[in-house]
PDB file of N, CA, C and O in Angstrom, chain B, residues numbered from 101:
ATOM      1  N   UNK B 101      -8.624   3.000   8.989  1.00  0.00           N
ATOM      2  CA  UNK B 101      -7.214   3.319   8.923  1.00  0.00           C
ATOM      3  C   UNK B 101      -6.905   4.198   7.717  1.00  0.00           C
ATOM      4  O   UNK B 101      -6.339   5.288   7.805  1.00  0.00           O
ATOM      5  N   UNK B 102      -7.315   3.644   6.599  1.00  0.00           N
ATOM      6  CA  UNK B 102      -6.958   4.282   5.255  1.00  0.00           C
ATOM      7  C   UNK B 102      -7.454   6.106   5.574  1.00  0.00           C
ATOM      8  O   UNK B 102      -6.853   7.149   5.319  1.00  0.00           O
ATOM      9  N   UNK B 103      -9.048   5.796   6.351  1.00  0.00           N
ATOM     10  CA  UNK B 103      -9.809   7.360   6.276  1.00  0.00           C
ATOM     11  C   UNK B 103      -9.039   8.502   6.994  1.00  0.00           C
ATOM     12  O   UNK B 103      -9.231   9.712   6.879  1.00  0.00           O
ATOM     13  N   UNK B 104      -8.113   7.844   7.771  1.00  0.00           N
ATOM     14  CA  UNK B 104      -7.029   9.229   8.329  1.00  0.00           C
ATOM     15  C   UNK B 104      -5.997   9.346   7.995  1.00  0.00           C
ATOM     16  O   UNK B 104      -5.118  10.076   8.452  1.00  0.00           O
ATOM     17  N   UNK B 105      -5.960   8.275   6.715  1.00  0.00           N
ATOM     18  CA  UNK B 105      -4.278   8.739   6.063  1.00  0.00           C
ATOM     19  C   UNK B 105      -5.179   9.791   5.200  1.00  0.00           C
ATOM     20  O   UNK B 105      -4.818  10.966   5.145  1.00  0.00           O
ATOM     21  N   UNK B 106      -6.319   9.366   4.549  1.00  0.00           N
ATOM     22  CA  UNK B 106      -6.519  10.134   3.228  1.00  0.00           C
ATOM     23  C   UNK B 106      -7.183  11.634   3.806  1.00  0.00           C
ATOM     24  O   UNK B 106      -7.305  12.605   3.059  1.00  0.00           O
ATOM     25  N   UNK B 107      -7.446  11.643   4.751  1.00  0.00           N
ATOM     26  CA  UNK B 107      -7.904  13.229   5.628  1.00  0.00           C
ATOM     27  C   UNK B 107      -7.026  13.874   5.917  1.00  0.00           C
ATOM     28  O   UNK B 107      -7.124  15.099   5.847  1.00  0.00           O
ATOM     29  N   UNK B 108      -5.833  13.241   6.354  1.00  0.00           N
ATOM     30  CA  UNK B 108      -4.616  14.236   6.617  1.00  0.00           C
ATOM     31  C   UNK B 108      -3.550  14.787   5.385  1.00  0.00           C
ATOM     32  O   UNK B 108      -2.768  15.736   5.424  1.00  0.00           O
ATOM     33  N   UNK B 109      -3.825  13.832   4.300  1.00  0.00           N
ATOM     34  CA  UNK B 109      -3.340  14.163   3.294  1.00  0.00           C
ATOM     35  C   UNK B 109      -4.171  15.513   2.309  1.00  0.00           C
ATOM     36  O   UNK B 109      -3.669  16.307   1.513  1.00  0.00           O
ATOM     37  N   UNK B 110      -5.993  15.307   2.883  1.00  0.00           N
ATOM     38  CA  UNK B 110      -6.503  16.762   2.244  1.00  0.00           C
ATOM     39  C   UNK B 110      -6.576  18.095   2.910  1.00  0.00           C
ATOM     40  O   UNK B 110      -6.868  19.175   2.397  1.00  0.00           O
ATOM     41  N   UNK B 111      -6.244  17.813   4.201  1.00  0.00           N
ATOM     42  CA  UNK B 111      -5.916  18.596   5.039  1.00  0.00           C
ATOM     43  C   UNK B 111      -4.664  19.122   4.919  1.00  0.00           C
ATOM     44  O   UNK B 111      -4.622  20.288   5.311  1.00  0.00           O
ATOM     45  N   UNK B 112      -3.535  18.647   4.484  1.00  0.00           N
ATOM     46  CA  UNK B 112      -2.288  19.102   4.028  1.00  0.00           C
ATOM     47  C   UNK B 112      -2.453  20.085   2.619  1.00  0.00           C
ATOM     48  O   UNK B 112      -1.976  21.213   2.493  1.00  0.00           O
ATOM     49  N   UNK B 113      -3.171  19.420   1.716  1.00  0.00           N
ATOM     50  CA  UNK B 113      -3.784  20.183   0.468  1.00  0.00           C
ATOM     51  C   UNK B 113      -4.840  21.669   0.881  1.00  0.00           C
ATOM     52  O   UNK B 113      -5.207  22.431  -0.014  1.00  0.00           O
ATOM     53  N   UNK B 114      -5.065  21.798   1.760  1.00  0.00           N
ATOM     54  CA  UNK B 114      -5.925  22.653   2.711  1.00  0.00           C
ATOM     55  C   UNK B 114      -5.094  23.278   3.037  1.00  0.00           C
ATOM     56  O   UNK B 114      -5.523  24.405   2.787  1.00  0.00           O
ATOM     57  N   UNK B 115      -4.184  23.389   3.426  1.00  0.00           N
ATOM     58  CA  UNK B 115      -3.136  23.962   4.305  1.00  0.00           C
ATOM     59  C   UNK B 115      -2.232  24.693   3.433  1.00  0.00           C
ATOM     60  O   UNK B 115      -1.983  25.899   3.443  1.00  0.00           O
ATOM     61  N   UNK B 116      -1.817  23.850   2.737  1.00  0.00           N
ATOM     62  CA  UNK B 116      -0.910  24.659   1.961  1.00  0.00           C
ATOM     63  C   UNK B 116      -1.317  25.434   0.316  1.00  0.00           C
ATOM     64  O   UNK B 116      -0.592  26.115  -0.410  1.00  0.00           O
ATOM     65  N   UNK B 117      -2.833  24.977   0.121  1.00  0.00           N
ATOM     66  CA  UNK B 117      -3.425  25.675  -1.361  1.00  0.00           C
ATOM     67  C   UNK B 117      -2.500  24.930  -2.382  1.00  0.00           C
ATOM     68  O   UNK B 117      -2.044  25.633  -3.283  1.00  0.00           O
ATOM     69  N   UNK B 118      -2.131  23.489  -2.365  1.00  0.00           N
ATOM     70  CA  UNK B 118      -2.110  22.701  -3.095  1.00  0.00           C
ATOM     71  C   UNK B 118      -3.330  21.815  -3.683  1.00  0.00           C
ATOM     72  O   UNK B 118      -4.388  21.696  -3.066  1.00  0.00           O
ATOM     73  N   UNK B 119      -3.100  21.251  -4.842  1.00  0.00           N
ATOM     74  CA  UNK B 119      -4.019  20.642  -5.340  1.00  0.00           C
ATOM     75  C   UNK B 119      -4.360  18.942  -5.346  1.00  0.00           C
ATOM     76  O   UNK B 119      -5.430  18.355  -5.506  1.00  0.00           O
ATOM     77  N   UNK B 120      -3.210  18.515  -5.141  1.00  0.00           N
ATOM     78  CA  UNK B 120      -2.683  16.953  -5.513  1.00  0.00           C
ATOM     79  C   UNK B 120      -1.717  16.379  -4.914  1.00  0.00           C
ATOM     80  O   UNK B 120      -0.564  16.698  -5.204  1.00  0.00           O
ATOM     81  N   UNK B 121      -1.977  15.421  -3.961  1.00  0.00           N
ATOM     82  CA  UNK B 121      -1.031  14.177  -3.413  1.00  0.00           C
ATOM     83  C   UNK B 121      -0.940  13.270  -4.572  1.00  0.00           C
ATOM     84  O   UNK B 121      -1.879  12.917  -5.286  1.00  0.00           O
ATOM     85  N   UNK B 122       0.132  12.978  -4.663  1.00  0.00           N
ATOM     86  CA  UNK B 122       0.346  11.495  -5.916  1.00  0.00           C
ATOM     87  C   UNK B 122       1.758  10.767  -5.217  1.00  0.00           C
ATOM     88  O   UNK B 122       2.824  11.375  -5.314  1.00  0.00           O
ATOM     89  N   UNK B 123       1.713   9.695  -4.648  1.00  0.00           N
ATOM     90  CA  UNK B 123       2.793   8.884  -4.716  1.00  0.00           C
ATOM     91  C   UNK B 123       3.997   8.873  -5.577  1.00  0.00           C
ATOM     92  O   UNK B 123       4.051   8.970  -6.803  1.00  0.00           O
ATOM     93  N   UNK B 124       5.101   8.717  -4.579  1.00  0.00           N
ATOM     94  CA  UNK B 124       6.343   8.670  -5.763  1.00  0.00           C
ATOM     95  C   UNK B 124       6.660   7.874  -6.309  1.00  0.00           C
ATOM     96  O   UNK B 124       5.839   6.982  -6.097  1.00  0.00           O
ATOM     97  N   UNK B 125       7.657   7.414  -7.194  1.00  0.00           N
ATOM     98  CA  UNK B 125       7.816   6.041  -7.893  1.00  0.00           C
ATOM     99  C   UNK B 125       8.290   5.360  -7.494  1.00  0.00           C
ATOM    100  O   UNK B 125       8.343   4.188  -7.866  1.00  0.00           O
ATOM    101  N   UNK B 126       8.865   5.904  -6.489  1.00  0.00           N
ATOM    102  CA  UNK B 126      10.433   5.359  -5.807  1.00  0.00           C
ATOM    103  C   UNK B 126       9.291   3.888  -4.777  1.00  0.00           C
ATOM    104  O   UNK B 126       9.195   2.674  -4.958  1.00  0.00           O
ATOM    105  N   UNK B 127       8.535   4.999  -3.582  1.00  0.00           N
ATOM    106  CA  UNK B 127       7.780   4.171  -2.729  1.00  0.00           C
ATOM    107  C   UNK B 127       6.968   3.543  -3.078  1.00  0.00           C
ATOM    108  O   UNK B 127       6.383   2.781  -2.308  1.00  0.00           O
ATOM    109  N   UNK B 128       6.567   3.686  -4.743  1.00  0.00           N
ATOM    110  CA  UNK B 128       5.573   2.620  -5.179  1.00  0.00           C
ATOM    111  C   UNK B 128       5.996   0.926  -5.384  1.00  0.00           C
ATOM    112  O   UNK B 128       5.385  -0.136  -5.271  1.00  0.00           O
ATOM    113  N   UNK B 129       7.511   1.367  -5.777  1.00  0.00           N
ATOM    114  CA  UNK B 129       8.237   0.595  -5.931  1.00  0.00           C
ATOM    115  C   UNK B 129       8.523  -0.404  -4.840  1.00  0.00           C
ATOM    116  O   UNK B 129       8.263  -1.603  -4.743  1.00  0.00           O
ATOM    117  N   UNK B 130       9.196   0.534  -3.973  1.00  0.00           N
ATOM    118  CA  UNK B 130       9.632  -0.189  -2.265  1.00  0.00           C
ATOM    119  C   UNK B 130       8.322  -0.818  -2.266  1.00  0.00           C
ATOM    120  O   UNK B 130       8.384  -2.048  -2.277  1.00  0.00           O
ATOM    121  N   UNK B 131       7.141  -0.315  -2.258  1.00  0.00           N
ATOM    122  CA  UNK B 131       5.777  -0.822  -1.297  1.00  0.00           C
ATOM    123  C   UNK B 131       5.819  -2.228  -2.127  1.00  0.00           C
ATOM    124  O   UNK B 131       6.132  -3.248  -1.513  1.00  0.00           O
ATOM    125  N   UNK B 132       5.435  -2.302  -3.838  1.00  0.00           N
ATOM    126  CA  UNK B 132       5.724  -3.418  -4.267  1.00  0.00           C
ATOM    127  C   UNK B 132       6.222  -4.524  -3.937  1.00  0.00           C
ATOM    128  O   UNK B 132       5.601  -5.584  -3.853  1.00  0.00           O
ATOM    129  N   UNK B 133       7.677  -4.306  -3.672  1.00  0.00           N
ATOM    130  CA  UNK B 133       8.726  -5.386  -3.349  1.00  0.00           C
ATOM    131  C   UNK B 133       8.427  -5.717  -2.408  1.00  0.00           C
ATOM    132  O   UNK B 133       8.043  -6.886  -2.461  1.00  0.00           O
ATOM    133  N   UNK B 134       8.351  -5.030  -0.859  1.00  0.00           N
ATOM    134  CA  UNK B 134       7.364  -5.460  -0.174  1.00  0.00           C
ATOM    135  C   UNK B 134       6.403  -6.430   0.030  1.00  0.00           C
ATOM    136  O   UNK B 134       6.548  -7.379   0.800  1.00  0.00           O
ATOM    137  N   UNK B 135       5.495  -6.228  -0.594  1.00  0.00           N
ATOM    138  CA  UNK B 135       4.707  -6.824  -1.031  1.00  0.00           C
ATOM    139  C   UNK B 135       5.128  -8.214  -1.309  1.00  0.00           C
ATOM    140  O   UNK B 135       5.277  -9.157  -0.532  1.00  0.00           O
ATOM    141  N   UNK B 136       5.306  -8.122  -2.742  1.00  0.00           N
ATOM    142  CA  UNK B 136       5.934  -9.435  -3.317  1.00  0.00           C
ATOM    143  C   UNK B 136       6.658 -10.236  -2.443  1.00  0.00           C
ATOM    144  O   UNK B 136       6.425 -11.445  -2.470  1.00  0.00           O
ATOM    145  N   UNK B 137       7.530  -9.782  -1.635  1.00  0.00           N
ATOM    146  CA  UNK B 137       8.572 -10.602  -0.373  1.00  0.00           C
ATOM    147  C   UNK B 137       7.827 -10.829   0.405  1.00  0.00           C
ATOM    148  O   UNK B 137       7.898 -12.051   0.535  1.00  0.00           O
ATOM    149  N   UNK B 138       6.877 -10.347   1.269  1.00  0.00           N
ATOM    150  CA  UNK B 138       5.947 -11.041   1.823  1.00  0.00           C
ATOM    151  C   UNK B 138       4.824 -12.239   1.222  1.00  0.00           C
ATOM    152  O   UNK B 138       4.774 -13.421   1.560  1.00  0.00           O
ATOM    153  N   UNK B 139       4.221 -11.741   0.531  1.00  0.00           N
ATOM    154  CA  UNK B 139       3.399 -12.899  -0.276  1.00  0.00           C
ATOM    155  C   UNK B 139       4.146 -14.158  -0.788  1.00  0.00           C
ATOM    156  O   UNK B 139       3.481 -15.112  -1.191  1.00  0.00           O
ATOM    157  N   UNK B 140       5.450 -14.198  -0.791  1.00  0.00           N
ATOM    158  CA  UNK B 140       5.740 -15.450  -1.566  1.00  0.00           C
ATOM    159  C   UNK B 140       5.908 -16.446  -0.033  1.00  0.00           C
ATOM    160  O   UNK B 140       6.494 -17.523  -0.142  1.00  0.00           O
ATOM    161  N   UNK B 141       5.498 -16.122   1.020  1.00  0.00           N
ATOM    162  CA  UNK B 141       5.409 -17.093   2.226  1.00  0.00           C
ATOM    163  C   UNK B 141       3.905 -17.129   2.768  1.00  0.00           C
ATOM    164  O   UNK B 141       3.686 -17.243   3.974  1.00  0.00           O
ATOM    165  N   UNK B 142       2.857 -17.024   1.807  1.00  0.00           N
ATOM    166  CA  UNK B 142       1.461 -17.305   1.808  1.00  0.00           C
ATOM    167  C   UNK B 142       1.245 -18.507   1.082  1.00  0.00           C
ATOM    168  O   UNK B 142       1.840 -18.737   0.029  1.00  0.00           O
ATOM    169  N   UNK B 143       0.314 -19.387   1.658  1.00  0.00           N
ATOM    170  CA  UNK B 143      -0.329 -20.538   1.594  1.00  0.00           C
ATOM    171  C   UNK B 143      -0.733 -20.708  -0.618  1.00  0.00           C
ATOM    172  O   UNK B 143      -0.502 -21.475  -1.553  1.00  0.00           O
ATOM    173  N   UNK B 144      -1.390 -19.465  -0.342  1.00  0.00           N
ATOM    174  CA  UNK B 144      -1.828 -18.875  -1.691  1.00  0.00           C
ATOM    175  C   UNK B 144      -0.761 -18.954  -3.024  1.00  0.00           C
ATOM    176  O   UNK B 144      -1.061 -19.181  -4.196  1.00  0.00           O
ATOM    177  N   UNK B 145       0.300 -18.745  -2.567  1.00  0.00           N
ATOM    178  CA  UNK B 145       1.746 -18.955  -3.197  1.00  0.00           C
ATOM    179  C   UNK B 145       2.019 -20.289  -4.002  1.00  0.00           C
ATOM    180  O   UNK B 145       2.415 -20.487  -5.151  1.00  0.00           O
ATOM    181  N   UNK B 146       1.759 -20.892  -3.256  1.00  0.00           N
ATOM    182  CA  UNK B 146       2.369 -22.092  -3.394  1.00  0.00           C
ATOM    183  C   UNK B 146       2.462 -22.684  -4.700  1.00  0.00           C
ATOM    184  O   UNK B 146       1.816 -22.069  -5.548  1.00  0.00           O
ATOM    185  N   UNK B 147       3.221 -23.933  -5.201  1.00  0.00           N
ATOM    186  CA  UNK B 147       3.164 -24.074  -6.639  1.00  0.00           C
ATOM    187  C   UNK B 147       1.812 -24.952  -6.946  1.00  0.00           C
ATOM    188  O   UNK B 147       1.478 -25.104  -8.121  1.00  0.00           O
ATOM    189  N   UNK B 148       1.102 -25.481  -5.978  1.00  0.00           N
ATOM    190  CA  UNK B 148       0.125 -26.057  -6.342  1.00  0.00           C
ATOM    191  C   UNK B 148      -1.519 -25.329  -6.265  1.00  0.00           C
ATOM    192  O   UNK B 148      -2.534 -25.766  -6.806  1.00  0.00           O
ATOM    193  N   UNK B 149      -1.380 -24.102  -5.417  1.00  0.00           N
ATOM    194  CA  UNK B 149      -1.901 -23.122  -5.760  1.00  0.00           C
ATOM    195  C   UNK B 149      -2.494 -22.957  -6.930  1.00  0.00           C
ATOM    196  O   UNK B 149      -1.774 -22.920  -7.928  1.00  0.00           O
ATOM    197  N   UNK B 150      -3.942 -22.821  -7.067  1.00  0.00           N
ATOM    198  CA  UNK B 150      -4.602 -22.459  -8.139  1.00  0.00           C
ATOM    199  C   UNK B 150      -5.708 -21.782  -8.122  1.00  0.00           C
ATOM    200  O   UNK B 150      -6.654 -22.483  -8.482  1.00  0.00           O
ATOM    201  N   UNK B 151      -6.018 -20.623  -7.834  1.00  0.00           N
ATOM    202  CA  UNK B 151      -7.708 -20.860  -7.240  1.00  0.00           C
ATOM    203  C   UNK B 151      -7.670 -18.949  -7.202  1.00  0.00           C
ATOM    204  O   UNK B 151      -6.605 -18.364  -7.396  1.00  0.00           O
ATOM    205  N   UNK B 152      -8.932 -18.210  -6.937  1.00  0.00           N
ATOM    206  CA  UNK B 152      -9.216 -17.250  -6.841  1.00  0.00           C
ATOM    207  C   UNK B 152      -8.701 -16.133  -6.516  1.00  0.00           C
ATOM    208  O   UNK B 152      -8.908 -14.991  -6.926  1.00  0.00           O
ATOM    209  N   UNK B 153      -7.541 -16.837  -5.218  1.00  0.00           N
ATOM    210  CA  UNK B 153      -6.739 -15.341  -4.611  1.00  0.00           C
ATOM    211  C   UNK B 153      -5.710 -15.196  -5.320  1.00  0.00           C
ATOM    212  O   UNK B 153      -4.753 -14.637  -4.785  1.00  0.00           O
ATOM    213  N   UNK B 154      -5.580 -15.678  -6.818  1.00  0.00           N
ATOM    214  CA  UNK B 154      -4.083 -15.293  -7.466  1.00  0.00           C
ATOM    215  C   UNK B 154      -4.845 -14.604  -9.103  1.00  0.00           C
ATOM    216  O   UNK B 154      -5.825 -15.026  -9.717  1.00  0.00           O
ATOM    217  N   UNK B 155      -4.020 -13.543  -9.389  1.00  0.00           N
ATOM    218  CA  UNK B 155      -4.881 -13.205 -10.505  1.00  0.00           C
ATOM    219  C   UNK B 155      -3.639 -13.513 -11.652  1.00  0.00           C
ATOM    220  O   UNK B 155      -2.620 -14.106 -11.296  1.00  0.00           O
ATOM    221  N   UNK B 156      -3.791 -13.149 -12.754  1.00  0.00           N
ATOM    222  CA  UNK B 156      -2.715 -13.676 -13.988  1.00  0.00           C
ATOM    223  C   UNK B 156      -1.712 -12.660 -13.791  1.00  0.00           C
ATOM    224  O   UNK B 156      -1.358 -12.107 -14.832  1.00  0.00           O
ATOM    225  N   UNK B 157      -1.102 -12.227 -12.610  1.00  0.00           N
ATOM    226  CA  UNK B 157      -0.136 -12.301 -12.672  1.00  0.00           C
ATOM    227  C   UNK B 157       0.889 -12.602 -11.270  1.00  0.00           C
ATOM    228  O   UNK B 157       1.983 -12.219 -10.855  1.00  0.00           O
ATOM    229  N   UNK B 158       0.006 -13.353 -10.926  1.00  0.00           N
ATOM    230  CA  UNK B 158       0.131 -13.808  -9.430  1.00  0.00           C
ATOM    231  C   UNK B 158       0.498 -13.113  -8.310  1.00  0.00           C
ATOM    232  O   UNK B 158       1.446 -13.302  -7.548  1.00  0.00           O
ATOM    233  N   UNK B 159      -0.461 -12.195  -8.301  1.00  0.00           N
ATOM    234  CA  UNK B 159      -0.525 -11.484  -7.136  1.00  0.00           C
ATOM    235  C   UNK B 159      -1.845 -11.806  -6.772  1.00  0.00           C
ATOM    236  O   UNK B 159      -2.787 -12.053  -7.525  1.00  0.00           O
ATOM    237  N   UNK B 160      -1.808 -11.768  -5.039  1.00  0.00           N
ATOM    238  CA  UNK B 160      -3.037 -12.230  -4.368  1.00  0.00           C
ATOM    239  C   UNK B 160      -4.135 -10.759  -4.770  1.00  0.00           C
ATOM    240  O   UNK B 160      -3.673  -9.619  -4.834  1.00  0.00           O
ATOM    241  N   UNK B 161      -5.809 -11.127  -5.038  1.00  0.00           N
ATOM    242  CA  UNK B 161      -6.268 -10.104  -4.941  1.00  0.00           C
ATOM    243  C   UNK B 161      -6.989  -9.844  -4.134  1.00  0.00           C
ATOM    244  O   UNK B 161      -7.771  -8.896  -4.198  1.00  0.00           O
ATOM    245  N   UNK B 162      -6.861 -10.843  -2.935  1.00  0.00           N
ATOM    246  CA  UNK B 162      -8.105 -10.683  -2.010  1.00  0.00           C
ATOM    247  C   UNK B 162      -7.228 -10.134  -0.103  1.00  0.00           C
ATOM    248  O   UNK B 162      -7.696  -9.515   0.853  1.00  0.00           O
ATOM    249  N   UNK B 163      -5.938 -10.731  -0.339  1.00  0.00           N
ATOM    250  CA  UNK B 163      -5.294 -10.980   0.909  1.00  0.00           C
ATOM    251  C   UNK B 163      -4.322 -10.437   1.007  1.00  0.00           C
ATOM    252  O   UNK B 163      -3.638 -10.562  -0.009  1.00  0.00           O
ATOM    253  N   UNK B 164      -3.698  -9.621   2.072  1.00  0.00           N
ATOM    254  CA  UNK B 164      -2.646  -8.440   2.552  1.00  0.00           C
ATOM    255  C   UNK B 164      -1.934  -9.796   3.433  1.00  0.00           C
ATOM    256  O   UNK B 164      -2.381 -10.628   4.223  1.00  0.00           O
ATOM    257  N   UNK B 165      -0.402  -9.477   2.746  1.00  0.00           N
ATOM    258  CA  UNK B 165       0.342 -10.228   3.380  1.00  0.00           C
ATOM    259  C   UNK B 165       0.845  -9.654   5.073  1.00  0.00           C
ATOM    260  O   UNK B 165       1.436 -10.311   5.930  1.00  0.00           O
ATOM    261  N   UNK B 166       0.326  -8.106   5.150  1.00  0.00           N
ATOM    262  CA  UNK B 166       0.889  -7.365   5.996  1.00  0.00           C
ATOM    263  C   UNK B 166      -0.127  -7.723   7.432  1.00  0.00           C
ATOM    264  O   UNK B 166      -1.355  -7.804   7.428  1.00  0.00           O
ATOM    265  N   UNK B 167       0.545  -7.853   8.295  1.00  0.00           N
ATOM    266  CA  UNK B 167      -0.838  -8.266   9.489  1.00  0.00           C
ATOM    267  C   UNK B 167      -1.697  -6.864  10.166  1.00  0.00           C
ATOM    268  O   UNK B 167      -1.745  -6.029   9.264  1.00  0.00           O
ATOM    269  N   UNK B 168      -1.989  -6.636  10.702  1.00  0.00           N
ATOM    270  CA  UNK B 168      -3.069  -5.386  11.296  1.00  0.00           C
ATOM    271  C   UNK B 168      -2.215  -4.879  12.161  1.00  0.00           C
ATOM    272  O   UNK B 168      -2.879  -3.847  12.059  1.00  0.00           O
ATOM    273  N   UNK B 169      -1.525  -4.643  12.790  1.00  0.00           N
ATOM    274  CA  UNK B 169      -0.685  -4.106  13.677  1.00  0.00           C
ATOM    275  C   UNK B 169       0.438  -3.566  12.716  1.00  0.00           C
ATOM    276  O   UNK B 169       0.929  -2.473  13.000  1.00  0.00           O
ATOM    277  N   UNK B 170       1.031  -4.454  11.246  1.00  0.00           N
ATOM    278  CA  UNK B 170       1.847  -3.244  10.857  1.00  0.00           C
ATOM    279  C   UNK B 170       1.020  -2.420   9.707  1.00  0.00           C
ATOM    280  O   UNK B 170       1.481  -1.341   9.334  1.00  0.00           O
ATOM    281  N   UNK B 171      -0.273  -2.952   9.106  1.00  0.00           N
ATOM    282  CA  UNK B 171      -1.115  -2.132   8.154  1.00  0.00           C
ATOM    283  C   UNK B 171      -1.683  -1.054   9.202  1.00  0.00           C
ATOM    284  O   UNK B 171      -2.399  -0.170   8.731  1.00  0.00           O
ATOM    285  N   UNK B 172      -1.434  -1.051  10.542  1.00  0.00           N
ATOM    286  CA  UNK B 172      -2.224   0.195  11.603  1.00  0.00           C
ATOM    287  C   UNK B 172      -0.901   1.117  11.190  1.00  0.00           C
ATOM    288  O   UNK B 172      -1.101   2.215  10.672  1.00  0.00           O
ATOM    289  N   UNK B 173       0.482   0.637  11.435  1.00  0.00           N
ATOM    290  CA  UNK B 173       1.517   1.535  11.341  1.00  0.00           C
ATOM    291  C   UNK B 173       1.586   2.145   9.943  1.00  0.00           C
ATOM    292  O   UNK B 173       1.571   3.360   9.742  1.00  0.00           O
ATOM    293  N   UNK B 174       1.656   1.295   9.077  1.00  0.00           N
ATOM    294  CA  UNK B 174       1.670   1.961   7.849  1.00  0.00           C
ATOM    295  C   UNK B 174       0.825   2.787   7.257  1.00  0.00           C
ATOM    296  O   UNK B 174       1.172   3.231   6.163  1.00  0.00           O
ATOM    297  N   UNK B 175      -0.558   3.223   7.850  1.00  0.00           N
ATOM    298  CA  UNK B 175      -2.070   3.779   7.393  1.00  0.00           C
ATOM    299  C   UNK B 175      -1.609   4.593   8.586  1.00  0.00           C
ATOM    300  O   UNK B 175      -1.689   5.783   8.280  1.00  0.00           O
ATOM    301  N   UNK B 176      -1.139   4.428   9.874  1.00  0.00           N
ATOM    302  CA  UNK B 176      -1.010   5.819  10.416  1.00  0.00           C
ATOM    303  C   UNK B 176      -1.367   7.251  10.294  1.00  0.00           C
ATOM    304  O   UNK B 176      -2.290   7.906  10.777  1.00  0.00           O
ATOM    305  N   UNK B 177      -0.334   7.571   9.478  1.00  0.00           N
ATOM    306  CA  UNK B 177      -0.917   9.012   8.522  1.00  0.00           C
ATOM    307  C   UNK B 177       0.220   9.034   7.992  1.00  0.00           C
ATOM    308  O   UNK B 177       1.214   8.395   8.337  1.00  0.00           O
ATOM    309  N   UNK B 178       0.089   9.898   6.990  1.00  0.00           N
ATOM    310  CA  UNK B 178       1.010   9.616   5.449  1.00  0.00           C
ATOM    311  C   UNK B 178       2.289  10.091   6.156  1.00  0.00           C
ATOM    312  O   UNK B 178       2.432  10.354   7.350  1.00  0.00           O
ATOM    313  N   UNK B 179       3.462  10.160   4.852  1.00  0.00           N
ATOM    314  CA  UNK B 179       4.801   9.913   5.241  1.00  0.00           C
ATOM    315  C   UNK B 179       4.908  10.885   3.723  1.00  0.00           C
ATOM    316  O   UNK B 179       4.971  10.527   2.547  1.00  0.00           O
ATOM    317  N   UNK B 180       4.895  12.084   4.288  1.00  0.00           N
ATOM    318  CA  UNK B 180       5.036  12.981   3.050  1.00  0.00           C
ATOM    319  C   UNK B 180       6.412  13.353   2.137  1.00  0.00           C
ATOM    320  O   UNK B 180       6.633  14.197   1.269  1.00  0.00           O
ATOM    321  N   UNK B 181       7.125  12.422   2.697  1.00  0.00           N
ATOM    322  CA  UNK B 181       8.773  11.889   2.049  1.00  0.00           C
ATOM    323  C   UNK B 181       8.502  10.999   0.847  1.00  0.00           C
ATOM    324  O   UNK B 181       9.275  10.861  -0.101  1.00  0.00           O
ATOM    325  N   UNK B 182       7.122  10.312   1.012  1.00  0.00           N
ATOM    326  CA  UNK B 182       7.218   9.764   0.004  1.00  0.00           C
ATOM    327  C   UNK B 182       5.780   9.989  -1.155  1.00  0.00           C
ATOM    328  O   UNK B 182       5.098   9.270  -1.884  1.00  0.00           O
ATOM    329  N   UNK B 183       5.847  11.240  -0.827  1.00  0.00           N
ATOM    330  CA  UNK B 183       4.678  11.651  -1.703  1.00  0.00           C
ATOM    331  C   UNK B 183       5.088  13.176  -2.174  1.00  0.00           C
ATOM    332  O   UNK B 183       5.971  13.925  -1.756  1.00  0.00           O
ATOM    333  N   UNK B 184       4.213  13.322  -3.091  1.00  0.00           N
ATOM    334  CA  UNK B 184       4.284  14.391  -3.895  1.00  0.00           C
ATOM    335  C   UNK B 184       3.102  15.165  -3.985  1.00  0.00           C
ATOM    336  O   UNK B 184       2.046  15.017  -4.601  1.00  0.00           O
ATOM    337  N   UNK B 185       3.761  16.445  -2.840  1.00  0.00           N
ATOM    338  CA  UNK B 185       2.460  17.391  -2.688  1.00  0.00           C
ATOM    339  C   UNK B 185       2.126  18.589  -3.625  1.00  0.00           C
ATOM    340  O   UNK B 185       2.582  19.693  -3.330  1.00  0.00           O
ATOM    341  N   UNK B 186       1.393  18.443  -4.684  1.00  0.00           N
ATOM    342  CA  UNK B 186       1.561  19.992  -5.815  1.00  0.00           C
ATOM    343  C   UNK B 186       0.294  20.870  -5.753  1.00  0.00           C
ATOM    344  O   UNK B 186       0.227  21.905  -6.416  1.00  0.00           O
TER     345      UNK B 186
END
């Protein structure tokens, strides 16, 4: 999934004789929160939770709260609204 977001994004750099995709702050942000709002309804969460999939700052590091059907949508291919093509 990831290998045809990141091909279409050098292919865009191809295309236009740019050098650099970099994420914006804005969607790093959204993706975050995201994130975080999903994970706090994982098992992993919990207050008695202690163990490997939480790192010091309690975010999971092993497990995507997102299921495969919307990580297929979201890896799709990039969303160049929220990136920065130079």
């Amino acid at each position: 999934m990831a290998t045809r977001l990141l091909l279409d994004c050098v292919k865009e750099l191809l295309r236009t004789g740019k050098r650099f995709v970099k994420v914006t702050e804005e969607a790093y942000w959204r993706y975050n929160d995201q994130l975080d709002e999903r994970e706090k309804f994982k098992i992993h969460k919990g207050p008695r939770a202690n163990s490997y999939y939480r790192n010091d700052y309690g975010r999971s590091v092993t497990n995507c709260p997102f299921p495969g059907n919307e990580m297929w949508h979201r890896l799709r291919g990039p969303n160049f609204d929220d990136l920065i093509v130079r």
